[in-house]
C-alpha positions in Angstrom: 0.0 0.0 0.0 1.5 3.3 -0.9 3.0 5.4 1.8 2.7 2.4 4.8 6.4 2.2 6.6 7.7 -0.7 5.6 8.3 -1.6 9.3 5.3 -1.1 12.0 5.4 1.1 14.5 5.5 -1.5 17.1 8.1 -3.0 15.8 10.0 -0.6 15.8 9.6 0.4 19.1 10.8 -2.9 20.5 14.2 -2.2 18.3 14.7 1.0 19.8 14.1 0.5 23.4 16.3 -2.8 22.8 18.8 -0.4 21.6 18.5 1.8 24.5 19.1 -0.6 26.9 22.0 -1.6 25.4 23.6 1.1 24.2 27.2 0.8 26.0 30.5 1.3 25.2 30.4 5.1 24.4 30.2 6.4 20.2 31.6 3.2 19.2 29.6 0.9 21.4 26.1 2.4 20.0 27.2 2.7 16.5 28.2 -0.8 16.8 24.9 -2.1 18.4 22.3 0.2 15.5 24.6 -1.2 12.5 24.8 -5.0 13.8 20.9 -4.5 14.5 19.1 -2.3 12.0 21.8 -3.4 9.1 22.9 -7.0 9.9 20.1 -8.5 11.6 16.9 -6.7 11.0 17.9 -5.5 7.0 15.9 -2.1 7.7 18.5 0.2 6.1 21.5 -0.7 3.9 25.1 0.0 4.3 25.1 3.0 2.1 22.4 4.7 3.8 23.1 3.9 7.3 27.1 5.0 6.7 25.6 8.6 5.1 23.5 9.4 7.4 26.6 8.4 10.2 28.9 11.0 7.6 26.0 13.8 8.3 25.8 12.9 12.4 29.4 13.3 12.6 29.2 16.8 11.6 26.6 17.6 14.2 27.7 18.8 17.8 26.1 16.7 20.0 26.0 12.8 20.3 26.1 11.7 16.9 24.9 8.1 17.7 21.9 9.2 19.2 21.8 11.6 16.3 21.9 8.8 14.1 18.6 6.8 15.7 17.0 10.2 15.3 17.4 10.1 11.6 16.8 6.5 11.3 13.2 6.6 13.1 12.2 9.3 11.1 13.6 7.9 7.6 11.0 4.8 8.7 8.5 6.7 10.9 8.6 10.7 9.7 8.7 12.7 12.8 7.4 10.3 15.1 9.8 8.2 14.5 12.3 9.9 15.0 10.9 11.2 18.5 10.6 7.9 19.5 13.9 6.5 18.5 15.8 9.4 19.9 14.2 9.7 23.4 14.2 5.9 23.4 17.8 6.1 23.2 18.6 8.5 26.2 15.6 7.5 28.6 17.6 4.3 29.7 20.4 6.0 30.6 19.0 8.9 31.7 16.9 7.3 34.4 19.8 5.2 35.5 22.1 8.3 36.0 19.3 10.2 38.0 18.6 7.4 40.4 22.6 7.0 40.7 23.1 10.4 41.0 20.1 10.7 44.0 22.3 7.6 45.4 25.3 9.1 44.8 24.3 12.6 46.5 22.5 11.0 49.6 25.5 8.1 50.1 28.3 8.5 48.2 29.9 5.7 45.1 28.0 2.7 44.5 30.3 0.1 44.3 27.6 -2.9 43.1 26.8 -1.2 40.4 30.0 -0.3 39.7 31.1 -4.1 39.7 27.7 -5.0 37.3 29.0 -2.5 35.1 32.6 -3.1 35.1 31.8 -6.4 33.6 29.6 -5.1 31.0 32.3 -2.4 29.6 35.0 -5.0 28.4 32.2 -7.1 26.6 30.8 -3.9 24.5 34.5 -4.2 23.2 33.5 -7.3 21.4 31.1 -5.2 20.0 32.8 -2.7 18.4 35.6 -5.2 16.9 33.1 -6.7 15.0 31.5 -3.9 13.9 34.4 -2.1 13.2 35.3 -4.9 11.1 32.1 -5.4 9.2 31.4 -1.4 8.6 35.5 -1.6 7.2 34.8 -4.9 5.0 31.7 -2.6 3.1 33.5 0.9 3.3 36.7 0.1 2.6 36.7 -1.4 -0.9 40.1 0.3 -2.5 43.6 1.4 -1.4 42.6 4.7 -1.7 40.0 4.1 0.7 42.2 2.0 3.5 44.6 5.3 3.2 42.1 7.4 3.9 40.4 5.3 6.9 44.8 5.3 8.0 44.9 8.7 7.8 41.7 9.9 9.8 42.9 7.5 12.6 46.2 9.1 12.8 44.9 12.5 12.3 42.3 12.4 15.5 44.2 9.9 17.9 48.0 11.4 17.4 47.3 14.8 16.3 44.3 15.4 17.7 42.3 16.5 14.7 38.5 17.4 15.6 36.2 15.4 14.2 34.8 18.1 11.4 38.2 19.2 10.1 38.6 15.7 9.0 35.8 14.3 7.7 35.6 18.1 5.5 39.0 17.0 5.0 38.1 13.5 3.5 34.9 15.2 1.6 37.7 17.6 -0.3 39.9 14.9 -0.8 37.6 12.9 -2.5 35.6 15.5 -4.6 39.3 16.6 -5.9 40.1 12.5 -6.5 36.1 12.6 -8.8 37.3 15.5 -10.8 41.1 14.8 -11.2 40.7 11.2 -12.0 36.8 10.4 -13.1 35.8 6.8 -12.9 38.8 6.0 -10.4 38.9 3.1 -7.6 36.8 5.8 -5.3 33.9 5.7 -7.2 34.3 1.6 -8.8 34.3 0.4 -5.3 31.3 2.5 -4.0 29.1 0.8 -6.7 30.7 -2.4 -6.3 29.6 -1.8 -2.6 26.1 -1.1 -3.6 26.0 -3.9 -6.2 26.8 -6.5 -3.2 24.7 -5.0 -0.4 21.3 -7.0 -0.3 18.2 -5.0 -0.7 16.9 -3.1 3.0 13.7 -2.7 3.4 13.8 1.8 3.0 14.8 0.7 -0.7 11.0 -0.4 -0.8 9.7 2.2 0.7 7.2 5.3 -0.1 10.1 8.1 1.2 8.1 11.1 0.2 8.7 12.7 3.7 12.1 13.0 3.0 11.6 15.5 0.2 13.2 18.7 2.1 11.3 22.0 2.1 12.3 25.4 3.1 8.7 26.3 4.4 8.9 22.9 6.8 12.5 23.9 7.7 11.1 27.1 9.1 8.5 25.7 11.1 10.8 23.3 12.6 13.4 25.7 12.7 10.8 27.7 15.1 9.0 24.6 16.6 12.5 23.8 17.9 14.1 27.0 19.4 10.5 27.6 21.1 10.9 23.9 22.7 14.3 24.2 23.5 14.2 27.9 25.7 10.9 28.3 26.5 10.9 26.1 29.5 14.3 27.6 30.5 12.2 30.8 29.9 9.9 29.7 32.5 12.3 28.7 34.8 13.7 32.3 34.6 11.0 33.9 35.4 10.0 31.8 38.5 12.9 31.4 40.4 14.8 34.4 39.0 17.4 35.4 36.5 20.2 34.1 38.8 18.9 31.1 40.0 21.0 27.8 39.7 18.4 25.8 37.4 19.0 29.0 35.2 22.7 29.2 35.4 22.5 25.4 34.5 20.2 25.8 31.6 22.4 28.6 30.0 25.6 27.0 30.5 24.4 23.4 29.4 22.6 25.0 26.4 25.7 26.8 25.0 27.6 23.7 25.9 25.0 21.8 23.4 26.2 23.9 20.6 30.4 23.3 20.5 30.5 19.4 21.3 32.1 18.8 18.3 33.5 15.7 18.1 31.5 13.9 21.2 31.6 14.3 24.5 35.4 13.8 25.1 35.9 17.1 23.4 33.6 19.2 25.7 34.3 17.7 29.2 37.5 19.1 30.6 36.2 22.5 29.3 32.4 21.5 31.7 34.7 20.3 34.4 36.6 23.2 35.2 33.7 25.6 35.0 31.5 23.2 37.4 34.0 22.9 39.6 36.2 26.4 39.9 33.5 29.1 38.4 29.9 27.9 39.7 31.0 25.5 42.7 28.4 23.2 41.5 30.9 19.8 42.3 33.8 18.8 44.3 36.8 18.5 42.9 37.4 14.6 42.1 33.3 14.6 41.4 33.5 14.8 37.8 35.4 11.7 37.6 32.5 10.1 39.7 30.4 11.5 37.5 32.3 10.2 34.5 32.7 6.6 35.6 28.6 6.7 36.5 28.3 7.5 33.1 30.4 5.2 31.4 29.4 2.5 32.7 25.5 2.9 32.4 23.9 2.7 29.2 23.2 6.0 26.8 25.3 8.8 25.4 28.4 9.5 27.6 27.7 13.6 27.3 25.1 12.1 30.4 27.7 13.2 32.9 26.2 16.8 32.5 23.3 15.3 34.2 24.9 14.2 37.0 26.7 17.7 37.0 23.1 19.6 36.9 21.5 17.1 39.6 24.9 17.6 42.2 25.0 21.5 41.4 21.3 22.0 42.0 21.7 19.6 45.2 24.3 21.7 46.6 22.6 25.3 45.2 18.8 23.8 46.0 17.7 27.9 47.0 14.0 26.7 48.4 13.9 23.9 47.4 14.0 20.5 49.1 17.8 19.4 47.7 17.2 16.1 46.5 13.8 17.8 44.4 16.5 20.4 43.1 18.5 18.0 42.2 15.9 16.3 39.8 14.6 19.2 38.4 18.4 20.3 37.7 19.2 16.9 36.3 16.3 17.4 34.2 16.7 20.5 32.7 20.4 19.6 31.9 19.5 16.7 29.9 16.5 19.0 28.1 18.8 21.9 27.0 20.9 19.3 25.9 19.0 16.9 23.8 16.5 19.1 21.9 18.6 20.5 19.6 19.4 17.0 18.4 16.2 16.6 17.0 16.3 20.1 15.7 20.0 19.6 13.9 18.2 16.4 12.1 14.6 17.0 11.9 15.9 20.4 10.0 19.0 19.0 7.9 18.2 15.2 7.6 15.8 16.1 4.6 18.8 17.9 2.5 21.3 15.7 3.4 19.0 12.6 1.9 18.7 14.7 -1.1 22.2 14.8 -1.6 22.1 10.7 -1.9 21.5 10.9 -5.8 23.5 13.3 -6.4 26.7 11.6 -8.9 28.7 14.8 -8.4 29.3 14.5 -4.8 29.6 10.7 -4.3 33.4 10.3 -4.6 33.5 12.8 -2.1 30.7 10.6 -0.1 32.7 7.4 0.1 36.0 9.5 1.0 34.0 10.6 4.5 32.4 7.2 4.8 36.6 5.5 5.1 37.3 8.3 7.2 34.8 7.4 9.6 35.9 3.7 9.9 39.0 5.6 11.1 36.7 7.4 13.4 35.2 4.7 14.5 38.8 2.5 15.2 39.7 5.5 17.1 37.0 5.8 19.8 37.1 1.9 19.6 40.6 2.2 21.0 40.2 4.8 23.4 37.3 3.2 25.1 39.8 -0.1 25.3 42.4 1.3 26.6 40.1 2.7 29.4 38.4 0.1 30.2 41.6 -2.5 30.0 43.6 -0.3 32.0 43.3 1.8 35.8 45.6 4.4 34.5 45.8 5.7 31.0 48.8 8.5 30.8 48.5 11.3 27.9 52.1 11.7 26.3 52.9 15.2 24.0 55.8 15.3 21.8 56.8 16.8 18.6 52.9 18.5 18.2 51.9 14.8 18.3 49.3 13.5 20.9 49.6 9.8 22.3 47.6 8.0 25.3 49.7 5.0 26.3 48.6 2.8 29.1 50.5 1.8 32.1 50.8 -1.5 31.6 50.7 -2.0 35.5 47.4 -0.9 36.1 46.4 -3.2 33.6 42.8 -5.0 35.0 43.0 -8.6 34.2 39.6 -9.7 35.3 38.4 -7.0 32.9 40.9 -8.2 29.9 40.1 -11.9 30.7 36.0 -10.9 30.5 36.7 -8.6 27.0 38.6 -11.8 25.5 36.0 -14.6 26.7 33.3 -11.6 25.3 35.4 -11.6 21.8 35.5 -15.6 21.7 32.0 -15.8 22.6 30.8 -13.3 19.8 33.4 -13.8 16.8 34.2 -17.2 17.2 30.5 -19.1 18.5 28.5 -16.3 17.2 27.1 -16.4 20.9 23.9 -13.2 21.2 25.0 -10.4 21.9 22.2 -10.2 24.8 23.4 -13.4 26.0 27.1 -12.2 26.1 26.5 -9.0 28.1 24.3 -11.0 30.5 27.3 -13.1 31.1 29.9 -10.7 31.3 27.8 -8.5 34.0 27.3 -11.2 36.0 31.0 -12.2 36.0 31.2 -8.5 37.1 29.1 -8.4 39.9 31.2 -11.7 41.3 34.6 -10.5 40.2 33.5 -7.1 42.2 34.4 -3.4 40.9 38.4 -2.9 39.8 40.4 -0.7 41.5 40.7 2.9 39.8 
């Protein structure tokens, strides 16, 4: 029947809380779990379209893979989907870190969950090894593509590189590759990509909705600014220009606009301004805050929730402190997560325009490579930190290395990530199954030593 989503809305559902629940493991961990589910397993969106929306995401501040379940709802599910997708996504998490971060205030660290979770991290490794793997076997289809996958991992783990300058990088390096040599490996393995990728079930699909419109932009452009600061708005004018939930709400929303590059970016630049300008934590709370956050499922830019609940705990005016702290926690996590639905509800419909478009498709499969080297990178960050205690930052020669200290290496955590790996790669054990397992063995192991 013409214009009926080729997946119900029920259905869908189920996928996207499943994905919210298990959305571990940072960037790399969520991008792995949405590719192995919506690509591998359930065949709802191809490769091609799943890595293009990932190239647009990556350009967003903001989380990009909660970005990316944002566009994917709404490609299957218009606006509703994408609503539900992208608030199924953070609601998880973010009702775990509020009832850690009421724990937290009232008692202090939690070390069960700590131990639950410290057994869940080094599994989600399996799950970015293999989806590293798969997303490299279908992006990277030339040499040309394997040096530019090489070169975006270098640029952003040694050098440093923000995330934009290289994937506008890659885009320039492969438009100039189109042009200078037409018909080259670039563009030869992009359709030899597309000639092996089974048919998804959005290739079937009644996509009208994605036709983009200036007069809808507007709307939503309004729609979206009136949502995001007219409950900070409100706030304002009933406790008072100077209030802590307004303080939060300004910082948090600013904050919102320049996390380029995910939440790593952003954090020493929130922690310092917590802790030394508004007094809203402790120093050494921010690492609490971060370790909650880590280890629970959702985007890791979370830890600003448990920065607005402890600041509006400490600052509660007249309010009772652990009420503060809710409504704190809450507007945090608003300020921050509308404009993610505004940056795609407004650009997703250009950016699928753009899919046809021959002239720009070299350029296309140049950012998709660069993002496998995106994706190895936050893979390997989030292994060194959950493999190892004590990760030490080394400069030298404008170069930027993070090199473990092979002391503090955790070796109930490494022998849970390779049992995870052997489990997954090698018996093609469920992923549900796996994580099940490994948080077990992390509750008996108990929490490593930080």
């Amino acid at each position: 029947m013409a214009g009926e989503p080729p997946v119900s809305f029920r259905d869908a559902l189920r996928v996207w809380i499943y994905v919210g629940l298990n959305s571990f493991g940072g960037p790399a961990g969520q991008i792995a779990v949405m590719h192995r589910v919506l690509v591998e397993e359930k065949k709802w969106i191809g490769e091609r379209r799943f890595l293009h929306a990932l190239n647009y995401c990556m350009l967003l501040p903001g989380p990009e893979a909660q970005q990316l379940a944002i566009y994917v709802g709404w490609l299957l599910h218009r606006t509703l989907g994408g609503l539900a997708a992208g608030i199924l996504f953070v609601l998880p998490g973010f009702l775990a870190m509020l009832a850690l971060s009421a724990i937290y205030a009232a008692y202090g660290r939690v070390p069960l969950v700590e131990a639950v979770f410290s057994g869940v991290k080094p599994a989600v490794l399996a799950i970015v090894v293999e989806a590293v793997i798969r997303i490299g076997r279908r992006a990277l289809v030339s040499r040309t593509h394997v040096a530019l996958a090489a070169a975006a991992f270098l640029a952003i783990f040694v050098l440093g590189v923000p995330f934009p300058v290289i994937i506008a990088g890659a885009a320039l390096a492969g438009f100039a590759g189109g042009r200078i040599f037409p018909g080259a490996s670039t563009s030869r393995g992009a359709q030899a990509a597309a000639e092996g990728e089974p048919e998804d079930l959005l290739a079937r699909a009644d996509l009208s909705h994605t036709r983009p419109s200036l007069a809808r932009a507007l709307r939503i452009l309004a729609l979206g600014l009136g949502l995001w600061f007219v409950p900070l708005i409100a706030i304002a004018w009933k406790t008072g220009g100077k209030s802590v939930f307004v303080q939060e709400g300004l910082f948090f929303s600013k904050a919102a606009v320049v996390t380029f590059g995910g939440a790593y970016a952003v954090l020493s630049y929130v922690a310092q301004q917590a802790v030394e300008v508004y007094g809203w934590l402790a120093p050494g709370q921010m690492l609490d805050g971060l370790g909650l956050a880590e280890t629970t499922p959702g985007p890791l830019i979370l830890v600003t929730q448990f920065v607005g609940f402890q600041g509006a705990y400490r600052q509660p005016d007249a309010l009772d402190p652990m009420l503060a702290g809710v409504l704190g926690a809450s507007l945090t996590v608003w300020v921050t997560f509308v404009p993610c639905f505004l940056w795609i509800f407004l650009g997703a419909p250009w950016i699928e325009a753009l899919r046809g478009n021959r002239a720009l498709s070299s350029a296309l499969s140049a950012i998709t490579a660069a993002v496998v080297g995106v994706i190895l990178n936050l893979a390997v960050w989030f292994a060194l930190h959950a493999l190892f205690a004590r990760v030490a930052e080394v400069h030298a020669a404008g170069m930027r290395l993070s090199i473990p200290e092979w002391g503090s290496v955790r070796l109930a955590s490494l022998a849970i990530a390779i049992a995870a790996m052997i489990a997954m790669l090698r018996f093609r054990i469920g992923m549900m199954t796996t994580l099940f397992a490994c948080a077990v063995a992390g509750a008996l192991l108990g929490a490593p030593s930080s």
